[in-house]
C-alpha positions as CSV (number, residue, x, y, z in Angstrom):
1,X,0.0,0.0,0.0
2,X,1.4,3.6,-1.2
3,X,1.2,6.8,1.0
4,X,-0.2,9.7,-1.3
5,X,-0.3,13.5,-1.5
6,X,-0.9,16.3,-4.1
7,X,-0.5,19.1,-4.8
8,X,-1.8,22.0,-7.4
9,X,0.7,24.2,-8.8
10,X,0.1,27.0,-11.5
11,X,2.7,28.2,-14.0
12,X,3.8,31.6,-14.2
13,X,4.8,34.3,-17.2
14,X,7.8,36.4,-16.5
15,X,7.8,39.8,-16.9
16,X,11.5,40.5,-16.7
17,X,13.0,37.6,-18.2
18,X,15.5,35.2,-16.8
19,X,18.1,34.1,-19.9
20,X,21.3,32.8,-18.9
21,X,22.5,30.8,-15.9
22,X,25.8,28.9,-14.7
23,X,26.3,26.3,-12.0
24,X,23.0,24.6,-11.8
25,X,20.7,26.8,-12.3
26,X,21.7,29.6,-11.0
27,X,20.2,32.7,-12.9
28,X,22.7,35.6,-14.5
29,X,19.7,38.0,-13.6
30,X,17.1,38.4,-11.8
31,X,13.2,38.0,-13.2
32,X,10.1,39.0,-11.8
33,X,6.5,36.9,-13.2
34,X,2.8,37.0,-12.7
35,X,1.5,33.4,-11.1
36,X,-1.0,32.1,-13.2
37,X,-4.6,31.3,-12.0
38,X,-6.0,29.0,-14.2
39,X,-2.9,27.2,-15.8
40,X,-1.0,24.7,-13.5
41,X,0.3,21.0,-12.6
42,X,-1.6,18.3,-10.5
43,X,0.6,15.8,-9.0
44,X,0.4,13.4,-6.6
45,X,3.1,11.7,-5.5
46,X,2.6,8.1,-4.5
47,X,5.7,6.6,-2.2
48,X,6.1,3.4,0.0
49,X,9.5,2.1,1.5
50,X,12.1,0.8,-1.2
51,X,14.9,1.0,-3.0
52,X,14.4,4.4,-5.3
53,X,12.2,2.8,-8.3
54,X,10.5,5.5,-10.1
55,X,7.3,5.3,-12.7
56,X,6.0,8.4,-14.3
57,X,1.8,9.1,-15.4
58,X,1.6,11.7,-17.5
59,X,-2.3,12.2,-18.2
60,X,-2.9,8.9,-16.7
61,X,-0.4,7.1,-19.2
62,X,3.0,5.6,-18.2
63,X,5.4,7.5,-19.3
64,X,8.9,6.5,-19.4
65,X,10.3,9.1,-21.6
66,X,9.8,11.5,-18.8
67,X,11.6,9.3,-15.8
68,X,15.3,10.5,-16.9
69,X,14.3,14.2,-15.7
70,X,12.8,13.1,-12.8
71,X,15.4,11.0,-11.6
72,X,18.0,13.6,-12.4
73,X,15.8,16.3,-10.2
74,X,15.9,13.5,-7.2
75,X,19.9,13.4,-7.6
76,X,20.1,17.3,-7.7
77,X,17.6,17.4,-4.5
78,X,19.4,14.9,-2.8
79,X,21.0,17.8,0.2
80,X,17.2,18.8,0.4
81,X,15.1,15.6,0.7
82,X,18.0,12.8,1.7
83,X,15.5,10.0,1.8
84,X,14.2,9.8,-1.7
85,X,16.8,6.7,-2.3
86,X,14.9,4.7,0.2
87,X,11.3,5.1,-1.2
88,X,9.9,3.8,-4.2
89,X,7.5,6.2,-6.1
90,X,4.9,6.9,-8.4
91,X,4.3,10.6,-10.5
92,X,1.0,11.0,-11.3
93,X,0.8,14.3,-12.9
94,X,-2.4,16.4,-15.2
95,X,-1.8,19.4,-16.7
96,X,-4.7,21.5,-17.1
97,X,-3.8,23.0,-20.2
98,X,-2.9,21.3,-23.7
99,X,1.1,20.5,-24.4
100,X,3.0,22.9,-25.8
101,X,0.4,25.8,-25.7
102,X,3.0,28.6,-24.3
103,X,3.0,28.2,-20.9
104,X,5.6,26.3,-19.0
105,X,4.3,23.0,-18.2
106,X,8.3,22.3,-16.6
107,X,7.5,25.5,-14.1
108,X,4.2,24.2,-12.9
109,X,5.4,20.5,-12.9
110,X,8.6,20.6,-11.2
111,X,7.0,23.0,-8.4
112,X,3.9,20.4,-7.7
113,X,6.9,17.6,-7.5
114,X,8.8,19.5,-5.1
115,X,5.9,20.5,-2.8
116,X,4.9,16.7,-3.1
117,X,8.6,15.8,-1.7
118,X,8.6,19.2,1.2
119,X,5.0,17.6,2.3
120,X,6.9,14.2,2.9
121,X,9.6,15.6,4.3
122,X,7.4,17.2,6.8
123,X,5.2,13.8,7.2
124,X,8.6,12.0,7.9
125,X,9.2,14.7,11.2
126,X,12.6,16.3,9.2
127,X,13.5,19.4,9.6
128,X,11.3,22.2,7.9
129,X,12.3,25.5,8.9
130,X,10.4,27.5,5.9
131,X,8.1,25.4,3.5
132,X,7.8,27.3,0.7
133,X,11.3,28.5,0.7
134,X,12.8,24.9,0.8
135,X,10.0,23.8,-1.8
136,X,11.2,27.1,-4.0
137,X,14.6,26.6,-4.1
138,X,13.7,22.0,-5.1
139,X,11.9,23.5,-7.6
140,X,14.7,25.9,-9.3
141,X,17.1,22.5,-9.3
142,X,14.6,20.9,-11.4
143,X,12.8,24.3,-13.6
144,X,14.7,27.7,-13.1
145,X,11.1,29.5,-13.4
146,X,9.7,26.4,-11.2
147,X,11.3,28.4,-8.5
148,X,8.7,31.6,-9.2
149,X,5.7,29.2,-9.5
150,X,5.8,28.6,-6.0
151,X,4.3,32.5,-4.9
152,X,1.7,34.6,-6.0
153,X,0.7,37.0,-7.1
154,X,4.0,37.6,-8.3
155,X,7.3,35.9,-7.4
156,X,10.8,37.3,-7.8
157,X,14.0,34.9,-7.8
158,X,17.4,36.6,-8.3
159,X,19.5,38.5,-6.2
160,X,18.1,41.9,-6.1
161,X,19.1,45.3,-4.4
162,X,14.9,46.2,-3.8
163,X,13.8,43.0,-3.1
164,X,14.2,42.1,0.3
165,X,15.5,38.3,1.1
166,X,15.8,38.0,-2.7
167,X,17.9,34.9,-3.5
168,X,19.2,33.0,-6.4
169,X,18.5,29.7,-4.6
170,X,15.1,30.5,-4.3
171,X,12.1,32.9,-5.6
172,X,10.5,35.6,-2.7
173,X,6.7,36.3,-3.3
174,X,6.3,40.0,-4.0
175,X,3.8,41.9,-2.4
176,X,4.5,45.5,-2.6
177,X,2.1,46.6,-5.9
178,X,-1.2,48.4,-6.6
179,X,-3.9,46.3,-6.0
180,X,-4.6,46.9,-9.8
181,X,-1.9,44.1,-10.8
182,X,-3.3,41.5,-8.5
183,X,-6.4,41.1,-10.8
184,X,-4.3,41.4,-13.6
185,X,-5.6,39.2,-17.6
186,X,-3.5,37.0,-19.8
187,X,-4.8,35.7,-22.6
188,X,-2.5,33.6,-24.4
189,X,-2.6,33.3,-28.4
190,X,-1.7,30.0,-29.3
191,X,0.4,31.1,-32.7
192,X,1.9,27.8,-32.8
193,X,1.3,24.6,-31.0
194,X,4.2,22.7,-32.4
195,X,7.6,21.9,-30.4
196,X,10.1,24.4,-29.9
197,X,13.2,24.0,-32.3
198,X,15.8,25.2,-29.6
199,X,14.9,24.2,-26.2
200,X,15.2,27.0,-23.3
201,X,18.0,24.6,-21.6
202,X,20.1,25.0,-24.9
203,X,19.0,29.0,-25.2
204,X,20.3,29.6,-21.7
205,X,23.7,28.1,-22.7
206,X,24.1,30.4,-25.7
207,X,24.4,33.5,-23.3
208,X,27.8,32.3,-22.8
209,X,30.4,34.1,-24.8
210,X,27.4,35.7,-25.6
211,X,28.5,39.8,-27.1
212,X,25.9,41.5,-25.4
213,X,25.4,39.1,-22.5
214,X,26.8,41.3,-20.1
215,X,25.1,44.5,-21.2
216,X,21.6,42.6,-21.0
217,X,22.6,41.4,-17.3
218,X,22.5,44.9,-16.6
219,X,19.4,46.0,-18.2
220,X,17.4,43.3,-16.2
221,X,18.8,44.9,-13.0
222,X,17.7,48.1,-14.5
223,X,14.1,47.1,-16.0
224,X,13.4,45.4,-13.0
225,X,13.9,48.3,-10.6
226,X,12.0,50.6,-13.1
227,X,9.2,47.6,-13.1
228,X,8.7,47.3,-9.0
229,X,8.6,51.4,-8.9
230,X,5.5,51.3,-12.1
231,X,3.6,48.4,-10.1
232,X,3.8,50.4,-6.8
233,X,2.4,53.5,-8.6
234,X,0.0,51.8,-10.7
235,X,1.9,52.9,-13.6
236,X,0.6,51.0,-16.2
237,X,2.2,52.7,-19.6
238,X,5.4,52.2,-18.0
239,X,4.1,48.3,-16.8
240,X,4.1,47.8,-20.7
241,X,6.6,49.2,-21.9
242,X,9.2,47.5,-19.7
243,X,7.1,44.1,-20.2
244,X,7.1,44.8,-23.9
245,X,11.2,45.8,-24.4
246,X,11.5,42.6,-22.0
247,X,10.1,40.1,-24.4
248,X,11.6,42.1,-27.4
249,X,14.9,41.7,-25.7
250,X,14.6,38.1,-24.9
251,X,14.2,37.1,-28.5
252,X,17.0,39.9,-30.0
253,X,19.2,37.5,-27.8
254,X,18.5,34.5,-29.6
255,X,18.6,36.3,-32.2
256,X,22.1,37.2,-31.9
257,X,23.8,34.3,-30.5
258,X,25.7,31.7,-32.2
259,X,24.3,29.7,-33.4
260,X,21.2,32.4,-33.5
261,X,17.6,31.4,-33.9
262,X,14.4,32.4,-34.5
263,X,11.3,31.5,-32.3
264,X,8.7,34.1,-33.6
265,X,6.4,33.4,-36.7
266,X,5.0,35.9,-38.9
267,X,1.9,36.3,-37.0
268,X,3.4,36.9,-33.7
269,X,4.7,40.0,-35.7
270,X,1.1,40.8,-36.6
271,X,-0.2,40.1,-33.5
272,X,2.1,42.7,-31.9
273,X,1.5,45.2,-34.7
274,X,-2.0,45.3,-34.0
275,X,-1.9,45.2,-30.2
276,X,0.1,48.4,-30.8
277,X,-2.0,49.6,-33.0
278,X,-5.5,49.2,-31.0
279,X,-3.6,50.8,-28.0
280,X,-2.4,53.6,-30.1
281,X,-6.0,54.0,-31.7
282,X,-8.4,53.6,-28.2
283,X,-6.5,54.4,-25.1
284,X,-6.7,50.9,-24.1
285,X,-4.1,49.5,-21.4
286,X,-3.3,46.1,-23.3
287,X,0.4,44.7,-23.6
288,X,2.0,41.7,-24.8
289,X,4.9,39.7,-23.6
290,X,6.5,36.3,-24.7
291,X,8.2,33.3,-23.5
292,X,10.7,31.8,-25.6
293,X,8.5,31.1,-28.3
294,X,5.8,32.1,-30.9
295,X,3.3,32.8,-28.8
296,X,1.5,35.7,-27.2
297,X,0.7,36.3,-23.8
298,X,-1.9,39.6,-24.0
299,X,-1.9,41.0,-20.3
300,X,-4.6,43.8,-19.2
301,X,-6.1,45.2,-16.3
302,X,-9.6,42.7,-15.1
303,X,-11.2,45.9,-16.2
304,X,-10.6,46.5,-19.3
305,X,-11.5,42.6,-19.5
306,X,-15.3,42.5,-21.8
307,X,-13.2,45.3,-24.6
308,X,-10.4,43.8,-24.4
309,X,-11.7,40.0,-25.5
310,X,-14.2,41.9,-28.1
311,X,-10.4,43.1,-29.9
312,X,-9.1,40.1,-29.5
313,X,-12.1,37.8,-31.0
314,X,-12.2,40.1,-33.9
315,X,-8.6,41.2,-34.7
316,X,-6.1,38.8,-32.8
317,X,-7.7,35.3,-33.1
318,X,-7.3,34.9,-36.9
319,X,-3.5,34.5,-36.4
320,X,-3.9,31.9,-34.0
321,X,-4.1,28.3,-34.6
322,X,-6.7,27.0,-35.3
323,X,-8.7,30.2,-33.8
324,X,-7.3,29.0,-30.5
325,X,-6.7,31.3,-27.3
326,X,-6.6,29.9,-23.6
327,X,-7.5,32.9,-20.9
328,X,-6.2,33.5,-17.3
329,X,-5.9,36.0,-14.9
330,X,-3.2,36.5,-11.7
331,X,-3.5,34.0,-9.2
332,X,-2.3,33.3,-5.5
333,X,0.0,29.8,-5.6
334,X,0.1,26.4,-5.3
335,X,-2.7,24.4,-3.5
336,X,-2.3,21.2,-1.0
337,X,-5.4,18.8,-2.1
338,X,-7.1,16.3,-0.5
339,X,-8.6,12.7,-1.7
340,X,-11.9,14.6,-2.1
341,X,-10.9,17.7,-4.0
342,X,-10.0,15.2,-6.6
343,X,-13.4,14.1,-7.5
């Protein structure tokens, strides 16, 4: 008979991006995100004593393909949960959102897995002097972002001179913004649904050696002081345009490395034209950002909500495939279920 637990974890979208890293995983900057709402991981861990044999359930399917990663995040977390060699265990893990749709199914997974491993921790009476903290900085060993996923409504990881306790071990939930960012939209365009063709492991290595490496570094610093001082104020046209040069920049780096690549299709282009264009046009407080790929995140104050979905049904969603769009808001973290919450 297996012990259980489970744990609901949502994904987040950076707004100052993390690109780059050495040791293991140990960011070259420091990022700031939004925590999803509606977007996130359910896992439930299943353990009983044994000698360290692992099965993974994706959707309800073995999947073996997926074991290597685990088993290399249980070496790397070894210092933080030192009794994973003596248990055997299943992954049962659902994602509530489709495969490769633009948001980071590693974020939301690996954080779920490591607050499935904290909670045993705790359940075997070891020593857990901060939760969240030790489940935060699991996380980041297995999915640099994974460490943010951990907070809401936002979550900062990286060493940073106006985040108090910031750490590059471990994200810090982020508190001080107007209330008008805790509500915030995203609506994510689903451009392209395919696989990436450079994966965000091999992207991070190409910032070494990289020529403006070091000069980007120091923007993020930059950006994400100017960021935290727009969110306090409620600043939104400042909000976007950091959020917007952010994304931009993210992509001129791949763009730039060897060997360089591109990850945006022509209608991630258009899609951007016309956000502009629409904001230009009515006023309107709507903003894109990216992840490393074709897709579009379209962020906007709860508000705006009913004009902002009228723009996108009629102008954005014929560039998507297949007409499809996924919509979230802001949320608060990860959730500890229970046997009935899963009915």
């Amino acid at each position: 008979m297996m012990e259980e637990v489970t744990w609901k974890s949502p994904s987040n979208i950076a707004l100052v991006k993390y690109w780059g890293k050495y040791d293991i995983q140990i960011p070259a900057n420091p990022s700031i995100s939004f925590t999803l709402s509606e977007a996130a991981t359910t896992t439930t861990l299943k353990y009983k004593p044994g000698r360290g044999a692992l099965k993974v359930f994706l959707e309800g399917v073995e999947t073996p393909s997926f074991e290597p990663k685990i088993k290399t995040f249980l070496l790397r977390t070894l210092e933080l949960f030192p009794f994973t060699s003596d248990f055997d265990f299943e992954v049962h893990t659902y994602n509530s959102f489709p495969h490769s749709s633009g948001i980071a199914s590693s974020a939301s997974g690996m954080s779920a897995l490591a607050l499935c491993l904290t909670s045993i921790k705790e359940t075997l009476g070891l020593e857990v002097l901060d939760f969240f903290q030790v489940a935060s900085e699991a996380a980041r060993l297995g999915s640099g972002s994974g460490s943010r996923s951990i907070y809401g409504p936002l979550a900062a990881w990286g060493t940073h001179a106006e985040i108090d306790g910031s750490s590059e071990h471990y994200a810090v939930k982020f508190k001080d913004v107007d209330t008008v960012f805790t509500t915030f939209q995203d609506t994510i365009l689903l451009i392209d649904k395919g696989e990436k063709t450079v994966s965000s492991t091999a992207g991070h290595a190409l910032m070494d050696g990289h020529p403006y490496a070091e000069s980007r570094f120091i923007q993020a610093h930059e950006n994400q002081s100017v960021l935290l001082t727009a969110m306090l104020d409620g600043d939104l046209e400042t909000f976007g345009e950091v959020v917007e040069s952010e994304a931009l920049t993210l992509h001129s780096m791949m763009m730039t490395s060897l060997p360089y690549f591109v990850l945006m299709k022509p209608q991630t282009l258009e899609v951007i034209n016309a956000i502009w264009r629409f904001r230009k046009a009515t006023g309107n407080p709507v903003y894109f950002t990216l992840d490393a790929g074709a897709n579009v995140h379209v962020l906007y104050p709860k508000s705006h909500k009913e004009i902002i979905l009228k723009f996108i049904d009629e102008e954005l969603r014929t560039f998507c495939k297949d007409g499809s769009y996924l919509c979230d808001e802001v949320g608060f973290g990860p959730m500890k279920l229970n046997e009935h919450d899963l009915d």
